[in-house]
C-alpha positions, 0 to 999 in steps of 0.5 A: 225758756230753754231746759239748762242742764247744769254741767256738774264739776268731776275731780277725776278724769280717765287715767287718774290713780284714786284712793278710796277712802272708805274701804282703802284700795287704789285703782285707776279710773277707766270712766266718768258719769257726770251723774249715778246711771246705775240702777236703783236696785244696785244703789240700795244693795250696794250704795249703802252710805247713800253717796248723792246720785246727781254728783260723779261717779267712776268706774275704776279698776281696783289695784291688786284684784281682777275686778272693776267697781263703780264709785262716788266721787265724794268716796274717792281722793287723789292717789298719793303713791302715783306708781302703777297698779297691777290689774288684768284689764289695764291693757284693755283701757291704757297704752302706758304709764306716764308720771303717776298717770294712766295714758288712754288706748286711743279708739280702734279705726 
């Protein structure tokens, strides 16, 4: 019998514009984890409505600051404004901004 890893679902993908539901901000996703891969000392400071660890999570560029998080998927849902968000990295991740969507840079050579 082989070890299956189940393929867990993400709602999201990069580029995505997301609302966070609880705290209220936009931002863009710049990365997916099928699972949580932080540490278990970042996750009992800073996870404190304990989201599932073996369902997505997203590192996301929040709209309007210079900094980056990293979130539940159960805590996001899809960014009803659609424009573009003002952040200092977006260059860094995106090429442009194409119907309500971030295009990603493709890899350097």
């Amino acid at each position: 019998m082989s070890n299956v890893i189940p393929i867990t679902r993400v709602n999201f993908s990069v580029g995505d514009l997301i609302h966070h539901r609880l705290f209220d901000y936009r931002g863009v996703i710049v990365d997916v984890d099928r699972v949580f891969e932080g540490s278990d000392e970042w996750y009992e400071s800073v996870a404190r409505s304990r989201p599932p660890k073996d369902k997505p999570w997203y590192h996301v560029l929040v709209d309007g600051s210079d900094h980056t998080t990293y979130v539940a998927e159960r805590n996001l849902e899809p960014d009803d404004v659609l424009e573009p968000i003002n952040h200092p990295l977006l260059e860094h991740f995106f090429t442009h901004f194409e119907q309500g969507k971030y295009i990603r840079s493709s890899p350097a050579n």
